[in-house]
C-alpha positions in Angstrom: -29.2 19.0 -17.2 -31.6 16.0 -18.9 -32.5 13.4 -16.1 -30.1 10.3 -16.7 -31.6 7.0 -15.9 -27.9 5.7 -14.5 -29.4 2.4 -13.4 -30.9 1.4 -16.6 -27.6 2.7 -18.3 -25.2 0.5 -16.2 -27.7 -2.5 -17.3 -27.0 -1.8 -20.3 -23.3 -2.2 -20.1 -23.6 -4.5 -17.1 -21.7 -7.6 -19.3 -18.2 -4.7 -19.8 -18.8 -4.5 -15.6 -19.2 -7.9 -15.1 -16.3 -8.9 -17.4 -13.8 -6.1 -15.4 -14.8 -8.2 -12.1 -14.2 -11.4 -13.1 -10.8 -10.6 -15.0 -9.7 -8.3 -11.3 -11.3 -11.6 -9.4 -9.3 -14.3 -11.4 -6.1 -12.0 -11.1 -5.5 -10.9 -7.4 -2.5 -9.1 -6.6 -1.0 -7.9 -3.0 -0.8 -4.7 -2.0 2.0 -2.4 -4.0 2.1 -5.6 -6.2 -0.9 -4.6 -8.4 0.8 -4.4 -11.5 -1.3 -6.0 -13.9 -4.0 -4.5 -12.2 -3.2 -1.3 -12.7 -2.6 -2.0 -16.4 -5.9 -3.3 -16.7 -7.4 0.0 -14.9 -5.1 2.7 -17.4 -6.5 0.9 -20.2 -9.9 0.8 -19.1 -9.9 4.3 -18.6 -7.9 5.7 -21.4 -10.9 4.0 -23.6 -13.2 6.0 -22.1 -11.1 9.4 -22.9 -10.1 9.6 -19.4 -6.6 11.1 -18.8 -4.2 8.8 -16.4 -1.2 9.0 -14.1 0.7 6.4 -12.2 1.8 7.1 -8.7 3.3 5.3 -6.1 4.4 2.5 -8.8 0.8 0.6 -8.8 -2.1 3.8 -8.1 -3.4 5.1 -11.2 -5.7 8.5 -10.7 -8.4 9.0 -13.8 -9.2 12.6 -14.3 -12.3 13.1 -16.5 -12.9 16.7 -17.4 -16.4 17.4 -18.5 -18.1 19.8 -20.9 -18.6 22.7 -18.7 -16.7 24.6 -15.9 -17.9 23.6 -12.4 -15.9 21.8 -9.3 -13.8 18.7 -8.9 -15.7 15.4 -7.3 -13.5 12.3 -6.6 -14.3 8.8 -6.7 -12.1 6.5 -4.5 -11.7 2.5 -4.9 -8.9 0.1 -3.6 -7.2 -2.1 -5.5 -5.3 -4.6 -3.3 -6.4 -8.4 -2.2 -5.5 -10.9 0.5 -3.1 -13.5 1.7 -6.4 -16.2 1.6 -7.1 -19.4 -0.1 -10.4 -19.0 -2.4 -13.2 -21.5 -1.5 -15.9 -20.0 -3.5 -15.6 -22.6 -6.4 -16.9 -19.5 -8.9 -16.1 -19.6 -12.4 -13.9 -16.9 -12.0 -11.7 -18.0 -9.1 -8.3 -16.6 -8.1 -5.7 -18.1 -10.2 -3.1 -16.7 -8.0 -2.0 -19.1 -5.2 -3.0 -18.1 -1.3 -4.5 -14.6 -3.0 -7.6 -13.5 -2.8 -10.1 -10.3 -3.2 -11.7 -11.9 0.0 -12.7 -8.0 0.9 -14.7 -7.4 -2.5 -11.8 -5.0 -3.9 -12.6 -6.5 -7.1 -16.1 -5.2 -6.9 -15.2 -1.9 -6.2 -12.7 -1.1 -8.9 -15.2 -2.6 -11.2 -17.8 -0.9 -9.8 -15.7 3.0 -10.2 -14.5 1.5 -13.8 -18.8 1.5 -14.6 -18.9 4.7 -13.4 -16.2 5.9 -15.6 -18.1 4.8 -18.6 -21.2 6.0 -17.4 -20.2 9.5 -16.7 -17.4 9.6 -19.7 -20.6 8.7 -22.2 -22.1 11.9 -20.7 -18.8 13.9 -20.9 -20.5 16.8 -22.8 -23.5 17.0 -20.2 -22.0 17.9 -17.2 -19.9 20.5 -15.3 -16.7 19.9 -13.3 -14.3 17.6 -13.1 -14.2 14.0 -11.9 -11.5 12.1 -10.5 -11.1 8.0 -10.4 -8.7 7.2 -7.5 -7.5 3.7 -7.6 -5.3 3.3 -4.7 -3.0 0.2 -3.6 -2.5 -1.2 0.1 -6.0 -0.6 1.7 -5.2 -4.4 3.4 -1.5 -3.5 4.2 0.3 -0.1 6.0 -2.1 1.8 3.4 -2.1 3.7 0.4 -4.5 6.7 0.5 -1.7 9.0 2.9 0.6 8.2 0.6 -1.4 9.1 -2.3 -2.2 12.5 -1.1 1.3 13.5 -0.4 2.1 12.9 -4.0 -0.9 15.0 -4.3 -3.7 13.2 -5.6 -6.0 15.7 -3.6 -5.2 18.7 -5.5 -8.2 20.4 -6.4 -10.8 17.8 -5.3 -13.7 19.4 -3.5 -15.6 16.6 -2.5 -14.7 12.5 -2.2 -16.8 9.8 -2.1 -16.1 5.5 -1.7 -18.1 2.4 -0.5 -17.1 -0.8 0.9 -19.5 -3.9 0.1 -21.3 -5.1 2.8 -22.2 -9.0 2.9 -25.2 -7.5 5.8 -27.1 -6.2 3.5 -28.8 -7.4 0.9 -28.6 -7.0 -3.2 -29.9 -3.9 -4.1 -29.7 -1.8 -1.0 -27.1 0.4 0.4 -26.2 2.0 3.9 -25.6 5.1 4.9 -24.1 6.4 8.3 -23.5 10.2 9.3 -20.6 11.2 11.3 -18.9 8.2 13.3 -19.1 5.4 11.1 -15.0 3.6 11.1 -13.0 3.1 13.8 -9.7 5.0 14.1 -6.7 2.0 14.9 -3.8 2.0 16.9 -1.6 -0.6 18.2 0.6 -0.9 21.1 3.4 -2.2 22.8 4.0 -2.2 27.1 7.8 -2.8 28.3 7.4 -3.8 31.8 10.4 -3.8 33.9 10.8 -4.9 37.4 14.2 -6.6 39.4 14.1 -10.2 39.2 14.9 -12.6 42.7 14.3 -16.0 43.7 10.1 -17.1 43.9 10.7 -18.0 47.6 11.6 -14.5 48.0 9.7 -12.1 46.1 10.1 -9.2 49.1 13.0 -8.9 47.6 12.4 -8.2 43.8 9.8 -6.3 41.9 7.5 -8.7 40.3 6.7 -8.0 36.5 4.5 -10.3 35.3 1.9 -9.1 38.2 2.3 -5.3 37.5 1.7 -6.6 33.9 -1.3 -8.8 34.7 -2.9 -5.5 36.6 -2.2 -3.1 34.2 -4.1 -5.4 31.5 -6.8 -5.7 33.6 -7.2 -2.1 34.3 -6.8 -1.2 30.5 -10.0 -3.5 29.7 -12.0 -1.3 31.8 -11.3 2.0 29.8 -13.4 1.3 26.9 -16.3 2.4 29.3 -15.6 5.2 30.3 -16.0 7.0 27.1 -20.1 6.3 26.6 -19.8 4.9 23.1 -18.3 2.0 21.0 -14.7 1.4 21.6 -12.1 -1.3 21.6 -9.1 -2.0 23.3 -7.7 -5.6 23.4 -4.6 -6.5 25.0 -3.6 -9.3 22.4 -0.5 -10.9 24.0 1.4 -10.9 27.2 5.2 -12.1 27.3 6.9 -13.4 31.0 8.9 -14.8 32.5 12.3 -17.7 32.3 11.4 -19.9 35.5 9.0 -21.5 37.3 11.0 -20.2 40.5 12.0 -17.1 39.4 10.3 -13.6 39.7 9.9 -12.1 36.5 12.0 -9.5 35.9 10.5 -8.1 32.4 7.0 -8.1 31.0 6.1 -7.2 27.4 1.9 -6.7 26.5 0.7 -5.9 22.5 -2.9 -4.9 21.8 -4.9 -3.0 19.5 -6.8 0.4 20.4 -10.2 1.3 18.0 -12.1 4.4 18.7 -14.5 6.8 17.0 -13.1 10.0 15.9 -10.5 12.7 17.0 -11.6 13.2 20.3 -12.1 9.7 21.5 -8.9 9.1 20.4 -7.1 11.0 21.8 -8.4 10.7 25.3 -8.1 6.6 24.9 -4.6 7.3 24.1 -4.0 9.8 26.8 -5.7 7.2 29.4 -3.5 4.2 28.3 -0.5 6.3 29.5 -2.0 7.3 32.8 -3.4 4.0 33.6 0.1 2.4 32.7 1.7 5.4 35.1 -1.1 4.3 37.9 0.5 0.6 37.7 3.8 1.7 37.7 3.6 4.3 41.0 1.5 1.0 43.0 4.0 -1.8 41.8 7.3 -0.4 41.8 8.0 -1.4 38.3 9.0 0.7 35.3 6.6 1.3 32.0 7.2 2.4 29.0 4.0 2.7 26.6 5.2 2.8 23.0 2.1 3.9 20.8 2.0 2.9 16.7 -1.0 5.5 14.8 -2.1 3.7 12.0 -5.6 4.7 10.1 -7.6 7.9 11.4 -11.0 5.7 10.7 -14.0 7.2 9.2 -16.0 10.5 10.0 -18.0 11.3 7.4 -19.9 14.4 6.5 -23.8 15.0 6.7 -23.8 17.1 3.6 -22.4 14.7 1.6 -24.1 12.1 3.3 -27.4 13.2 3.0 -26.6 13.7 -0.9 -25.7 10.2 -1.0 -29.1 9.1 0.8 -30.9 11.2 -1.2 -29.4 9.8 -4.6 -30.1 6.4 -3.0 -33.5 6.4 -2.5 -34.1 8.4 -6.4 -32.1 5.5 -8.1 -33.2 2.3 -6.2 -36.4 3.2 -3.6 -36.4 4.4 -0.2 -36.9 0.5 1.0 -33.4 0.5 -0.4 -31.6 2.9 1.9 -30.8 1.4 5.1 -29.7 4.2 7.5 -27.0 2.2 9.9 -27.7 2.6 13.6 -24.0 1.5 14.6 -20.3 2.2 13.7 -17.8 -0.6 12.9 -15.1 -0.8 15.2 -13.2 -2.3 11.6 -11.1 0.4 9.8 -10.3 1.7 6.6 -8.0 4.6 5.8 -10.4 6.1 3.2 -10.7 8.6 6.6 -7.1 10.1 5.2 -9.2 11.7 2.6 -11.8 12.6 4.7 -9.5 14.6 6.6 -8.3 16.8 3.3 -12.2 17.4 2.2 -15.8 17.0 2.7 -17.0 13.7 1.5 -18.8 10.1 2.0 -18.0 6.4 2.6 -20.9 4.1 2.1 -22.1 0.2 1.8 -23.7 -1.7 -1.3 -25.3 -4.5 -0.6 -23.0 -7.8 -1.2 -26.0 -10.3 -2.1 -23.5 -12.8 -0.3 -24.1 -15.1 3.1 -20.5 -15.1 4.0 -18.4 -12.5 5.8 -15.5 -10.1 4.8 -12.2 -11.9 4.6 -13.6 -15.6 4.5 -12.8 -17.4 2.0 -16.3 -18.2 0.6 -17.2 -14.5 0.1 -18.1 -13.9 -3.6 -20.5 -10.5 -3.7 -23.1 -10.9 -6.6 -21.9 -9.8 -9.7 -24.5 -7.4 -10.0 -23.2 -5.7 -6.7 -20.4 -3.9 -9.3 -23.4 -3.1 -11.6 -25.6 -1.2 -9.4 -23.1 0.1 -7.4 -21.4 1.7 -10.6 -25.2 3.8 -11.8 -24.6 4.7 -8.1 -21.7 6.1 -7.8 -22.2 8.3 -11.2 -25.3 9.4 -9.8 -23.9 10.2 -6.6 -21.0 12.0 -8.7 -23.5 13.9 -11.1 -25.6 15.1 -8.4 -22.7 16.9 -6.7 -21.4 18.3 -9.8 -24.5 19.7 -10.9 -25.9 20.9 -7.7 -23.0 22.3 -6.1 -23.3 26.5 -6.0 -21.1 28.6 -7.8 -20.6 26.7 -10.7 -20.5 29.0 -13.9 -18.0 30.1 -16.5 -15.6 31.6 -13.9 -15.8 28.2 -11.5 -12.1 28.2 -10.1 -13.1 25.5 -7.3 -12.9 26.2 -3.7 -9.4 24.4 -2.8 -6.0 25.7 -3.8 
């Protein structure tokens, strides 16, 4: 395949990116609300000859199928903003009341829109198939599961996303192997003891205090696993009376670990610990456990690909391999669980964090990020074996 220069291309069309951002920035929509924006994606795409479907109401899925037989690489961006106020005082401010992209959503469906273009202007030189996944709810209960049980996933062979990243500067990405999101579950403690008087607490079973040690034993669990972890008992309920021995306790918290195994055990520890308190107190405990996203693990083959494009299309100063995880989450890791793939950060150019409601990346976050993403995509397609006439992919 003729060398593309995808950085200088996306320059070239950097005013279409930078237009898409704005337009997605001024126009903020809630998650499974993102009506308009999922307009404004179909028709983006279907300009570029890019077949779409709808799913789930507000997901749109682009499937770009290129000159030559080969595999199926998939290109994932969320869609949804944020119940926040802008403060950025940009040109192109939310004119939505209390929304905002504060997470830089906008950026990266402008950012997958450039690498639609990119790739659809060189339909004829490449082999495979790519697929744009747009997908609501990243900020709410989360739309990637969903999106593969309507089967979004059919097919793909390898996926890849980024998140900007206000810790790193314009220009540069970061790349992690393995561990790199945090996994998140919440939960919810019923403690029940046998309320009395306070003079007399021999005679009762006192919940609040069985609650009180259980939440002090459950902050010492994180350490016993030898890497990052989180658990944070967020709220503790007790309590009618100043005189009266609490009869019923109630503790919420989150739990954030790094892949399969850590949670699992985290989770298998939180229920002995709780069954600890309840044989030394007397009181009964009932753990009640909510799994939300499976975090991100990504994989070094598709990793190193990524690091590899990195440094061809910007420099090696420009690849910052990350030394930690993020104890934040993301349920991108719902894909990673169907197929081998990649999650990685472009520098935001911006001094505030995620969420605040001064962050505003640098517009031309969504322009390099967009020549990196079709490289990334091209690379794959191009280099993965087996391709030929009689390519049939390697998933069902």
């Amino acid at each position: 395949m003729t060398k593309i220069d995808w950085l200088r291309e996306a320059e070239a069309i950097s005013p279409e990116i930078t237009a898409l951002r704005e337009t997605l920035h001024r126009r903020p929509e809630p998650g499974n609300q993102e009506l308009e924006t999922a307009k404004l994606i179909e028709r983006t795409l279907q300009a570029c000859g890019i077949e779409i479907e709808r799913m789930l109401d507000t997901a749109v899925v682009g499937t770009l199928t290129l000159g030559k037989p080969g595999p199926c690489a998939a290109l994932r961006a969320d869609m949804d903003a944020l119940p926040v106020t802008e403060q950025t005082h940009a040109v192109c401010s939310s004119e939505v009341p209390g929304v905002m992209h504060a997470c830089g959503h906008d950026v990266h469906m402008a950012a997958a829109l450039g690498a639609a273009m990119l790739l659809g202007k060189h339909r004829d030189d490449l082999c495979g198939t790519v697929k744009f996944f747009f997908q609501p709810d990243e900020e709410g209960t989360g739309g990637a599961q969903r999106m593969i049980a309507a089967g979004c996933m059919e097919g793909v062979d390898a996926i890849f996303g980024a998140h900007v990243a206000p810790d790193l500067p314009l220009g540069h990405i970061g790349v992690r192997f393995g561990k790199f999101y945090a996994a998140s579950d919440t939960f919810r403690i019923l403690v029940r003891g046998r309320s009395c008087h306070g003079a007399t607490p021999e005679k009762g079973v006192d919940a609040l205090a069985a609650a009180c040690e259980l939440a002090l034993r459950l902050k010492k669990l994180p350490a016993e696993l030898g890497e990052p972890c989180v658990l944070t008992v967020g709220t503790l309920y007790a309590g009618t009376a100043i005189n009266v021995l609490a009869g019923e306790a109630e503790l919420t918290g989150i739990l954030r670990t790094l892949g399969k195994d850590s949670r699992a055990y985290m989770k298998r520890r939180l229920r002995e610990t709780a069954r600890a308190v309840e044989e030394t107190t007397g009181a009964a405990i009932d753990v009640f456990l909510h799994e939300s996203y499976p975090g991100i693990v990504n994989h070094d083959g598709e990793t190193g690909r990524v690091q590899r494009v990195a440094a061809r299309l910007l420099g090696e100063n420009a690849v910052t391999a990350l030394e930690r995880p993020t104890m934040t989450t993301e349920d991108f890791g719902f894909f990673l669980d169907e197929t081998p793939g990649s999650y990685y950060h472009i520098g935001a150019g911006c001094e505030y964090p995620l969420h605040s409601p001064h962050f505003f990346p640098d517009e031309r976050a969504a322009v390099m990020a967009g020549a990196l993403h079709a490289a990334v995509l091209a690379d794959f397609l191009e280099e993965t074996p087996a391709q030929g006439a009689d390519w049939k992919g390697t998933k069902a």
